[in-house]
N, CA, C and O atoms as a DFTB+ gen file, in Angstrom:
604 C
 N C O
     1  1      22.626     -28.430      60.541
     2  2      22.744     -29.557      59.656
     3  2      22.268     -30.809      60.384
     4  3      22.448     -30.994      61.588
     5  1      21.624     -31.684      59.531
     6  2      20.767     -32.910      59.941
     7  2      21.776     -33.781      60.703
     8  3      22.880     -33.493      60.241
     9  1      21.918     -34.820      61.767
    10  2      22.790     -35.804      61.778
    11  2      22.375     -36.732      60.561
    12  3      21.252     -36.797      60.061
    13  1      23.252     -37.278      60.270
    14  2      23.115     -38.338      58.895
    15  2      23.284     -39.469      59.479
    16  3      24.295     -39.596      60.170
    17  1      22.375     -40.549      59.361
    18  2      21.887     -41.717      59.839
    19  2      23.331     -42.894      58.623
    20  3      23.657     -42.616      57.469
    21  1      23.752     -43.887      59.315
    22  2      24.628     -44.263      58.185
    23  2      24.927     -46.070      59.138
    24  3      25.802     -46.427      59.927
    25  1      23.843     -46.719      58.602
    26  2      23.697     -47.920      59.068
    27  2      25.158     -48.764      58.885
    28  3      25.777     -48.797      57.822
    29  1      25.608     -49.477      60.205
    30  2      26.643     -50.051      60.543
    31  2      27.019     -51.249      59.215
    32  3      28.116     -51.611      58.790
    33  1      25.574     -51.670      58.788
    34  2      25.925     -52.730      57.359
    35  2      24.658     -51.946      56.377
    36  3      24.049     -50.877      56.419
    37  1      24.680     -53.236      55.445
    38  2      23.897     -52.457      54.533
    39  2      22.373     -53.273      54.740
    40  3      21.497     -52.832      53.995
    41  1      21.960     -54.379      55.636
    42  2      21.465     -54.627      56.079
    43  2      20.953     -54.075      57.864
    44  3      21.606     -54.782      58.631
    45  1      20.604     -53.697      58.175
    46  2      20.642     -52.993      59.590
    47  2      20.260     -54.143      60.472
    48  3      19.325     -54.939      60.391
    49  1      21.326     -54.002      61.416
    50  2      20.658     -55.538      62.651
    51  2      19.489     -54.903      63.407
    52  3      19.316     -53.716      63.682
    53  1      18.855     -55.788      63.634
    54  2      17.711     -55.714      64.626
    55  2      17.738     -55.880      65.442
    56  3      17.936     -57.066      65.702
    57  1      17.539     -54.694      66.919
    58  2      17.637     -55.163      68.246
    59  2      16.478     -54.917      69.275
    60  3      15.931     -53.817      69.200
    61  1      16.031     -55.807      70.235
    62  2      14.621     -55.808      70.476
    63  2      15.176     -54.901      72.063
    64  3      16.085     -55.247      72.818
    65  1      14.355     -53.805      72.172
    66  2      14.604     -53.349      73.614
    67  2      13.854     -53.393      74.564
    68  3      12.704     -53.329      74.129
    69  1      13.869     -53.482      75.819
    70  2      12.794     -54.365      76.566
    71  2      12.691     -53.376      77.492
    72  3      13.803     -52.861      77.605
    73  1      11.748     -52.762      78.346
    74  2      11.848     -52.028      79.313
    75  2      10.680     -51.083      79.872
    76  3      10.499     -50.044      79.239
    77  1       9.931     -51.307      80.900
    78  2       8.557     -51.247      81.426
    79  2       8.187     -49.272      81.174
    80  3       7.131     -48.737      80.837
    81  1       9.796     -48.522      81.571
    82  2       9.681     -47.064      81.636
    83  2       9.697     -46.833      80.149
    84  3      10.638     -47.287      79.498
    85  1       8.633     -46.096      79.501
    86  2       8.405     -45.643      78.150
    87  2       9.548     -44.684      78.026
    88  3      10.102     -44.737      76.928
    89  1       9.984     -43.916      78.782
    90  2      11.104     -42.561      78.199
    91  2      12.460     -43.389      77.982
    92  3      13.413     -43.117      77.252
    93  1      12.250     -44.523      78.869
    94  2      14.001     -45.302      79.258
    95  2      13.801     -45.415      77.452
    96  3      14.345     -44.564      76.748
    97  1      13.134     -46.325      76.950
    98  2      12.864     -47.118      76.012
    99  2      13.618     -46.322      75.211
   100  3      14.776     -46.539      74.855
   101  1      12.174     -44.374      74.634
   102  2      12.306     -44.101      73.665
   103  2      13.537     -43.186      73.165
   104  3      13.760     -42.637      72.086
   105  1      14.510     -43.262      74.839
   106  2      15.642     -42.486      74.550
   107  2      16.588     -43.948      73.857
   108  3      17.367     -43.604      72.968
   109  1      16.586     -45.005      74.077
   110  2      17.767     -45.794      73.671
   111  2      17.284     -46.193      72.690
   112  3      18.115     -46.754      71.977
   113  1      15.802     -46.165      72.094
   114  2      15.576     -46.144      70.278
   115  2      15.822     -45.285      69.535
   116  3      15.826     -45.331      68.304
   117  1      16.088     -44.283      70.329
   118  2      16.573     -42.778      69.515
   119  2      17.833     -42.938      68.560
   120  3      18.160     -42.842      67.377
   121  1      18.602     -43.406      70.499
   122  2      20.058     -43.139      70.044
   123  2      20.338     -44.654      69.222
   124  3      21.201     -44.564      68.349
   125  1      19.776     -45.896      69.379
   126  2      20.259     -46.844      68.430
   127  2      20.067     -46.824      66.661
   128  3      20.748     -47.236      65.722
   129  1      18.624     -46.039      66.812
   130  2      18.303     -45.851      65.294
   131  2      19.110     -44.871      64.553
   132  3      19.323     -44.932      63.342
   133  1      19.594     -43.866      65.434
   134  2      20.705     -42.423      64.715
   135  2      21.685     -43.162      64.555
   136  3      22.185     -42.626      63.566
   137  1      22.609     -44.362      64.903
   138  2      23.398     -45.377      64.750
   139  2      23.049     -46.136      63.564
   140  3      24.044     -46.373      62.878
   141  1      21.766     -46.678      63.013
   142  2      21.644     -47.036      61.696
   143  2      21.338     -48.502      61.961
   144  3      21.678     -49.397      61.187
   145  1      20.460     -48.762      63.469
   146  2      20.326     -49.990      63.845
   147  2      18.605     -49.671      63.899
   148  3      17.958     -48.634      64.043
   149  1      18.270     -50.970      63.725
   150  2      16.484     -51.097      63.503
   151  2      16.179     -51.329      64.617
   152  3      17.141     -51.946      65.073
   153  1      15.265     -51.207      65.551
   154  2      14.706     -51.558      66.652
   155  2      13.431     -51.451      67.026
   156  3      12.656     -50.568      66.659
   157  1      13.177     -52.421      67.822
   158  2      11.804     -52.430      68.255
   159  2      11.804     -52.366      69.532
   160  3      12.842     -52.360      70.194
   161  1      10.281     -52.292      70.173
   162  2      10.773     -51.776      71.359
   163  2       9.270     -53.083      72.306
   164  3       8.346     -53.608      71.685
   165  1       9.532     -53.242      73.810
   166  2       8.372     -54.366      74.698
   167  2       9.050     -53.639      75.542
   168  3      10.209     -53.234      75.630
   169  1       7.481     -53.507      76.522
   170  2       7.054     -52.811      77.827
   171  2       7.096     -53.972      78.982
   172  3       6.837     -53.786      80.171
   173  1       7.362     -54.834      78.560
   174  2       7.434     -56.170      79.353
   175  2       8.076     -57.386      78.426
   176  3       8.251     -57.540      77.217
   177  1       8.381     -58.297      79.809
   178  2       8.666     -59.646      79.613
   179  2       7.817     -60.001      78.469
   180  3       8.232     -59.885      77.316
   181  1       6.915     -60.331      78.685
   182  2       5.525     -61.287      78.053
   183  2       5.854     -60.505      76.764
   184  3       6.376     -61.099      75.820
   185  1       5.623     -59.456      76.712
   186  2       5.615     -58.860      75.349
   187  2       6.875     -58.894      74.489
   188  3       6.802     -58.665      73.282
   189  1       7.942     -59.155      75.046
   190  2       9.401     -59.420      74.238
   191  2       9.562     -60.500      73.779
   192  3       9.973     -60.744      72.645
   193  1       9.080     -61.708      75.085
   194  2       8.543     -62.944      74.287
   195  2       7.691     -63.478      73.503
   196  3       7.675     -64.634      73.081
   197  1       6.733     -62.343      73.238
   198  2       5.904     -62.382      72.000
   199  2       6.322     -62.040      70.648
   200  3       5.831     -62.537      69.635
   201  1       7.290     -61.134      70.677
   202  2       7.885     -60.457      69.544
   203  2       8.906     -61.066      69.182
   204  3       9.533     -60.892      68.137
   205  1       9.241     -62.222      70.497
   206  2      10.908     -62.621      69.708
   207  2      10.322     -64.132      69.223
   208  3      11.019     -65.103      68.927
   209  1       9.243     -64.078      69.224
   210  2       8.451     -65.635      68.591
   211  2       7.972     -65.251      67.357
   212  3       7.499     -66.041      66.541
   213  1       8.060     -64.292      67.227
   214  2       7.555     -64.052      65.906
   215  2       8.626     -63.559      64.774
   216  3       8.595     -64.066      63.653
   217  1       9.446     -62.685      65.069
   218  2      10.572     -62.074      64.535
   219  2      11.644     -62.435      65.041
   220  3      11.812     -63.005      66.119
   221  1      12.524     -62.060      64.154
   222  2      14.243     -62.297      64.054
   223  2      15.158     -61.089      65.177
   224  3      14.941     -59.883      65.058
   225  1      15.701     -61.381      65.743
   226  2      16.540     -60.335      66.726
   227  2      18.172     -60.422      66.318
   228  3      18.507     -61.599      66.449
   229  1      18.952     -59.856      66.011
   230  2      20.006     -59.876      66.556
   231  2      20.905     -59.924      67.710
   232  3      22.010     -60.428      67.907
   233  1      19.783     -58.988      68.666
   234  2      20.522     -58.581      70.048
   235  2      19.279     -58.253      71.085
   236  3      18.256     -57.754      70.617
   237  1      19.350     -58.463      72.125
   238  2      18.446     -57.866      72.855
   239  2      18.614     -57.503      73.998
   240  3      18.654     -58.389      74.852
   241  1      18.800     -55.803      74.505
   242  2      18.705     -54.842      75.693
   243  2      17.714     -55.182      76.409
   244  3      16.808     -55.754      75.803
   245  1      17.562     -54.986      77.718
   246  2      16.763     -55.757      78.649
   247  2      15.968     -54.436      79.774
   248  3      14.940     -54.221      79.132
   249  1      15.930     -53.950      80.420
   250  2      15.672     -53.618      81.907
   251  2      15.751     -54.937      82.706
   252  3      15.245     -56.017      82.399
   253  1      16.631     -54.571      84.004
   254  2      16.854     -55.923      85.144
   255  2      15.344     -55.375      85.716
   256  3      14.602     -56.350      85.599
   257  1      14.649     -54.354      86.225
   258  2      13.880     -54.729      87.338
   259  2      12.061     -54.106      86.499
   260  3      11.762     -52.913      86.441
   261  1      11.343     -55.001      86.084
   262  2      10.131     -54.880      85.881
   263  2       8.813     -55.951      86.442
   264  3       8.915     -57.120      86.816
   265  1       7.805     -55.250      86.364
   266  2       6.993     -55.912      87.019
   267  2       6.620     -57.601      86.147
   268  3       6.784     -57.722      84.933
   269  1       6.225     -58.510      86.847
   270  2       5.792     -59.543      86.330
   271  2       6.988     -60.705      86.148
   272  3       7.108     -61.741      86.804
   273  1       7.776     -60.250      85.132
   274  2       8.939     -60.883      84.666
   275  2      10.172     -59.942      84.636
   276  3      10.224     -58.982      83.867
   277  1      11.264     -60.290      85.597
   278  2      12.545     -59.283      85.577
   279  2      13.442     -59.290      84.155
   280  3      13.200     -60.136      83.295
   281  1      14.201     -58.567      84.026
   282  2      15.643     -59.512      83.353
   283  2      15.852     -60.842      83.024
   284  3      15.744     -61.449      81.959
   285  1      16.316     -61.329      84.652
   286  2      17.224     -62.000      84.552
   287  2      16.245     -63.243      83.943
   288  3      16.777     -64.133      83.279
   289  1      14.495     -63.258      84.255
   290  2      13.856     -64.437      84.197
   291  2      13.734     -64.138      82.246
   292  3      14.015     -64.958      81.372
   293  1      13.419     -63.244      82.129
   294  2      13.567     -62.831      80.592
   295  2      15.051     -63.647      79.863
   296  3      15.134     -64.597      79.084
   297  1      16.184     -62.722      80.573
   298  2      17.745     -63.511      79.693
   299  2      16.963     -64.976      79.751
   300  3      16.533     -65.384      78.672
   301  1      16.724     -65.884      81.055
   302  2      16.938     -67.383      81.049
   303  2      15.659     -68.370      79.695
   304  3      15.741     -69.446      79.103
   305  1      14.493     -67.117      79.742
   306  2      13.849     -67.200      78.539
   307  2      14.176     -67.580      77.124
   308  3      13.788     -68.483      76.383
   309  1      15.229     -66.342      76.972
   310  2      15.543     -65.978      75.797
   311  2      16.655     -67.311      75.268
   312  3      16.638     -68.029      74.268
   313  1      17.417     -67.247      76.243
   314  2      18.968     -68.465      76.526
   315  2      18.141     -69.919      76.370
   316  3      18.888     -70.883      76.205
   317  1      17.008     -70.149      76.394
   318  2      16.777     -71.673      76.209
   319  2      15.850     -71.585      74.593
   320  3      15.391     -72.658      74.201
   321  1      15.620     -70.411      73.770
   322  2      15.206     -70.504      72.554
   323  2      16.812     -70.267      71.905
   324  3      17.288     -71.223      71.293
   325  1      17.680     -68.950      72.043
   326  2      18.704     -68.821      71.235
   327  2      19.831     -68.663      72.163
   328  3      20.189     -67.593      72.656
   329  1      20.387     -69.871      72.370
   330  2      21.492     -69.604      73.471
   331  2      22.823     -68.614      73.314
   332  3      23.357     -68.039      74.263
   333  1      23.304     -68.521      71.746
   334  2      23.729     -67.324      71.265
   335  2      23.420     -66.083      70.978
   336  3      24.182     -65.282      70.435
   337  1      22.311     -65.874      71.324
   338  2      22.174     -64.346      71.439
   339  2      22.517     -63.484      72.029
   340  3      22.287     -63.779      73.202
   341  1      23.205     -61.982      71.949
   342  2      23.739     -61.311      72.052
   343  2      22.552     -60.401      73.130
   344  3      21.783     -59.583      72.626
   345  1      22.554     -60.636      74.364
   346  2      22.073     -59.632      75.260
   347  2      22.684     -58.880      76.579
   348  3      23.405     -59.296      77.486
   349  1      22.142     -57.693      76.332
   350  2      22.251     -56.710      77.317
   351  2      21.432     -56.234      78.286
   352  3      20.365     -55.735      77.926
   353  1      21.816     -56.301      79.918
   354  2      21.082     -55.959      81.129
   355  2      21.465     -54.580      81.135
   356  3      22.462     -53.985      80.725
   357  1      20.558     -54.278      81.630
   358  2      20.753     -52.525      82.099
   359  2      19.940     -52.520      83.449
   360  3      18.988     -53.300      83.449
   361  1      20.114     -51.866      84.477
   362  2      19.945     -51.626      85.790
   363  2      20.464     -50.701      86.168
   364  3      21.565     -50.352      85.739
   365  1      19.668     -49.926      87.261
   366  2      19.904     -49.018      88.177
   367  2      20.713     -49.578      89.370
   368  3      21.329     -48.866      90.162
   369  1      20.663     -50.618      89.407
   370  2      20.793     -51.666      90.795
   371  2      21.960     -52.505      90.343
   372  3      21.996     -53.604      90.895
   373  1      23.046     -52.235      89.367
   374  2      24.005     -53.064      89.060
   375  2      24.545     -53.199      90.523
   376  3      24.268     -54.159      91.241
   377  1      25.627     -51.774      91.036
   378  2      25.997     -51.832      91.946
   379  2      25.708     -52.792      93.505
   380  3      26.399     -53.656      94.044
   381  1      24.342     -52.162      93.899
   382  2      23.650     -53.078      95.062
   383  2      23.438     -54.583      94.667
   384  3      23.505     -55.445      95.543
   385  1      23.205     -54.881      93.475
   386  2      23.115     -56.185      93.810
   387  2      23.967     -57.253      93.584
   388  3      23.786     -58.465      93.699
   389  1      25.210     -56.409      93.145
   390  2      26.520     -57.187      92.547
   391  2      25.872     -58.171      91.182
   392  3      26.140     -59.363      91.031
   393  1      25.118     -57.484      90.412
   394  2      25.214     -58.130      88.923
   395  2      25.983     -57.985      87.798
   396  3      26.115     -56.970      87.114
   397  1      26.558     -59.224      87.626
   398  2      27.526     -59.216      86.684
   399  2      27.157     -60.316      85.335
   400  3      26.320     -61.218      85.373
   401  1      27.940     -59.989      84.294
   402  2      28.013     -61.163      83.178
   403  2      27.482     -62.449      83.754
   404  3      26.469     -63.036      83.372
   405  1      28.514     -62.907      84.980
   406  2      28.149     -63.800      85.472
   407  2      27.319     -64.687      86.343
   408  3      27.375     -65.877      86.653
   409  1      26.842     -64.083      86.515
   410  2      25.350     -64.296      87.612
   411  2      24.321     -63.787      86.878
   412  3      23.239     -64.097      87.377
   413  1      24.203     -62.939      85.605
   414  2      22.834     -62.950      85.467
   415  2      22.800     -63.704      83.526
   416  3      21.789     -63.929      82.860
   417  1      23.898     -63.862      83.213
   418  2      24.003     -64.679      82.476
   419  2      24.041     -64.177      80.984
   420  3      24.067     -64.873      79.969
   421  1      24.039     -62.683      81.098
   422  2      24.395     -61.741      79.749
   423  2      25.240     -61.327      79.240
   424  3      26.099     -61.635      80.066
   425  1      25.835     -60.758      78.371
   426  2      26.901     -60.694      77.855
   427  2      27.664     -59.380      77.727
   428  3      28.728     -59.165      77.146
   429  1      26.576     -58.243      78.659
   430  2      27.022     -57.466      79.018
   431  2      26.346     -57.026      79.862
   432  3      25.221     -56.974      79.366
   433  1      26.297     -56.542      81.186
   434  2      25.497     -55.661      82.369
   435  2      26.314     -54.114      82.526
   436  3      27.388     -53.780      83.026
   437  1      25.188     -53.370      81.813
   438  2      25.225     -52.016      82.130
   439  2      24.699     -51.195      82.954
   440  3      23.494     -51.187      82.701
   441  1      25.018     -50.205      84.154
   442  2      24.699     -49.652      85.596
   443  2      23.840     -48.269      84.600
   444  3      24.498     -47.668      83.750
   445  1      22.509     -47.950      84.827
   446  2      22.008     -46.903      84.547
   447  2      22.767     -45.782      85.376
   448  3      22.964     -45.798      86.592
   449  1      23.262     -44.529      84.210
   450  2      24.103     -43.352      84.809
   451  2      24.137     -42.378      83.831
   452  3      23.656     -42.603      82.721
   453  1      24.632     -41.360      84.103
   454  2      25.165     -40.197      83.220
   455  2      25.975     -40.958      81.880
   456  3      26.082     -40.404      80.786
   457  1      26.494     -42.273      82.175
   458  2      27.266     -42.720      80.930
   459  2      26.650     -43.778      80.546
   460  3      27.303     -44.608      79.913
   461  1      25.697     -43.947      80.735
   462  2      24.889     -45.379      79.904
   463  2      24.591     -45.192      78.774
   464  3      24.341     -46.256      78.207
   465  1      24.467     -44.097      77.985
   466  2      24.174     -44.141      76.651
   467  2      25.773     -44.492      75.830
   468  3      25.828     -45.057      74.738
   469  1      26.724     -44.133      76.436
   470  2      28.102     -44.362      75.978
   471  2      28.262     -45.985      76.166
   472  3      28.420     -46.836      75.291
   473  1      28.190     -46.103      77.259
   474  2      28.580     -47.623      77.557
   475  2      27.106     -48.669      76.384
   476  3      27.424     -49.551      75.587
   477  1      26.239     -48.401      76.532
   478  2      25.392     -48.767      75.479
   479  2      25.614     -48.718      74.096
   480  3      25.116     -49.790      73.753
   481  1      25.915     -48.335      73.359
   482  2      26.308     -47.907      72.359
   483  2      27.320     -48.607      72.375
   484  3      26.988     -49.592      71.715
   485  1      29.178     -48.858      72.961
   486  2      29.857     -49.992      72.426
   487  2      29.688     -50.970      72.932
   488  3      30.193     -51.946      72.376
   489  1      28.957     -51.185      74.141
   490  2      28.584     -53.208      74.253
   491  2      27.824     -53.197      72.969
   492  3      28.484     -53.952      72.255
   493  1      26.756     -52.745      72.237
   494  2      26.327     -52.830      71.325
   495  2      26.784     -53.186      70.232
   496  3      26.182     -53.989      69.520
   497  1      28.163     -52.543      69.840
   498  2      28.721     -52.393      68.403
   499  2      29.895     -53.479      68.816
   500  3      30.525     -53.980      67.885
   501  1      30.139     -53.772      69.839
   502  2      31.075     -54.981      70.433
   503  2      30.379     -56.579      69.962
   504  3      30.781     -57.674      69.571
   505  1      29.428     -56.073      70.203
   506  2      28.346     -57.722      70.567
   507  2      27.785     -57.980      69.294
   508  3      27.385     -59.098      68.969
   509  1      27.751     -57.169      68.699
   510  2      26.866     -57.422      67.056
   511  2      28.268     -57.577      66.467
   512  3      28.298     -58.650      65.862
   513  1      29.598     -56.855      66.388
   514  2      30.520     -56.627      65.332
   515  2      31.372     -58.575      65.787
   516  3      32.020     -59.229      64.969
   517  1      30.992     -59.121      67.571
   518  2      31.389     -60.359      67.830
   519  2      30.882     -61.664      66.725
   520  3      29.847     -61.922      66.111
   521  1      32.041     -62.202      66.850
   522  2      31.402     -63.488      66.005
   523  2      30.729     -64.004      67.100
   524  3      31.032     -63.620      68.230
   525  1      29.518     -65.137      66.846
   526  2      28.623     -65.735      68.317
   527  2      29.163     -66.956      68.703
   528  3      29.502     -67.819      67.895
   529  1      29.260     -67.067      69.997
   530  2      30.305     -68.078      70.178
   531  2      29.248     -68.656      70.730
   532  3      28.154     -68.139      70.957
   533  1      29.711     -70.086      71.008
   534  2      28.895     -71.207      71.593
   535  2      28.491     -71.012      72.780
   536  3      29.508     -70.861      73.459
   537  1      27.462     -70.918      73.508
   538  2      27.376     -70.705      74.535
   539  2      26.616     -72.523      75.208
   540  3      25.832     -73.315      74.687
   541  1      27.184     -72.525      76.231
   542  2      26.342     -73.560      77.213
   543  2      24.635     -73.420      77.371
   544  3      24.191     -72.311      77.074
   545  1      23.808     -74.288      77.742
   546  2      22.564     -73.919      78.215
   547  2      22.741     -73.808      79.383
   548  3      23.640     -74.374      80.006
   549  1      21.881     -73.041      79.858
   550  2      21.719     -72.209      81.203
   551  2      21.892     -73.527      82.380
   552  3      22.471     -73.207      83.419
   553  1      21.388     -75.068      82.249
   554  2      21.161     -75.676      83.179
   555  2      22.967     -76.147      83.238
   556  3      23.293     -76.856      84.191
   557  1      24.334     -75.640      81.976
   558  2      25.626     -76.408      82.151
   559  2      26.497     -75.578      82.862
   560  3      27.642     -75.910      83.166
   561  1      25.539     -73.598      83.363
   562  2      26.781     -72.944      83.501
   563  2      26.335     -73.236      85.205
   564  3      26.185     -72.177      85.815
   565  1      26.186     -74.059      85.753
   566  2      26.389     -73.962      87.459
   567  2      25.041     -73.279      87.658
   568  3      25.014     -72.350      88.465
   569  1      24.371     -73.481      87.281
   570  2      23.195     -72.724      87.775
   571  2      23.016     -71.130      88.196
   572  3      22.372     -70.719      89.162
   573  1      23.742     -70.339      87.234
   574  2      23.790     -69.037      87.612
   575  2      22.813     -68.180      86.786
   576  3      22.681     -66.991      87.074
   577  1      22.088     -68.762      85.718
   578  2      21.411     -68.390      85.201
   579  2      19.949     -68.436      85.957
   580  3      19.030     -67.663      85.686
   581  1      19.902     -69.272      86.757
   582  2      18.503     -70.078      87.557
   583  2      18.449     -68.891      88.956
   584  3      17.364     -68.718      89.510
   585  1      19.618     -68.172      89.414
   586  2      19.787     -67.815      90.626
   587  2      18.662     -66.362      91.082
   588  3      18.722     -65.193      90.701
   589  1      18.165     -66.707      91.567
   590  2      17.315     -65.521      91.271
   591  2      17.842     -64.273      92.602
   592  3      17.824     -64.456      93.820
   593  1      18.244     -63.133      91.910
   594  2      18.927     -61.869      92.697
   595  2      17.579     -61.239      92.986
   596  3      16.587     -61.094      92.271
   597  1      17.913     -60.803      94.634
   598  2      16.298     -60.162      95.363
   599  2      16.814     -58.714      95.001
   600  3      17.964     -58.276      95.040
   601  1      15.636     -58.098      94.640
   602  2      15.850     -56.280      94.699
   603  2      16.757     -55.331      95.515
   604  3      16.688     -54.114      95.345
């Protein structure tokens, strides 16, 4: 029997996923779209900021470490067009580099693992089901958004 696709509203939010490895991508469009969420998907920085100039996002999943433009320079991107937006870091490198909410300035940082599709999935349904709260611009939270974490 089919899984049955059964969108969270009757409108489906849109979430832009960002991330240089094509398989990373097309496994977390898999599992967000069997969830009943719309998504699109950028192989880069440049290209997420092309797509989020043009279209509407609800939320946007990240990769911390790609070539050109990381994460974190992406979140500080994104944070000076929609300072309420609902984004998510994902990294292999949570651990080593001690990235948190707070230093890289997202609203959730997830450690790539055996449980990242779990932990993905409710920061997801956490962060969209959140009302959006006010957030500061990046230059009021202490400069932690500006801090740039080495590999």
């Amino acid at each position: 029997m089919a899984a049955r696709k059964s969108p969270p509203h009757a409108n489906p939010q849109r979430i832009l996923l960002v991330d240089d490895n094509a398989q990373g991508l097309k496994a977390r469009k898999t599992v967000l779209e069997e969830l009943g969420y719309q998504t699109s998907t950028a192989c880069s920085g440049d290209d997420a900021l092309e797509q989020f100039g043009s279209q509407k996002f609800d939320l946007v999943v990240t990769d911390y470490k790609m070539p050109r433009m990381d994460g974190m320079e992406l979140i500080v991107n994104l944070r000076k067009c929609t300072p309420a937006l609902p984004i998510i870091l994902i990294s292999g490198y949570v651990d080593a580099l001690g990235l948190s909410e707070q230093n890289t300035n997202a609203d959730a940082v997830i450690q790539k693992s055996a449980n990242e599709v779990a932990h993905l999935v409710r920061a997801v349904a956490r962060l969209l089901r959140a009302k959006p709260a006010t957030r500061k611009p990046p230059s009021a939270q202490g400069g932690a958004a500006k801090r740039k974490i080495a590999p």
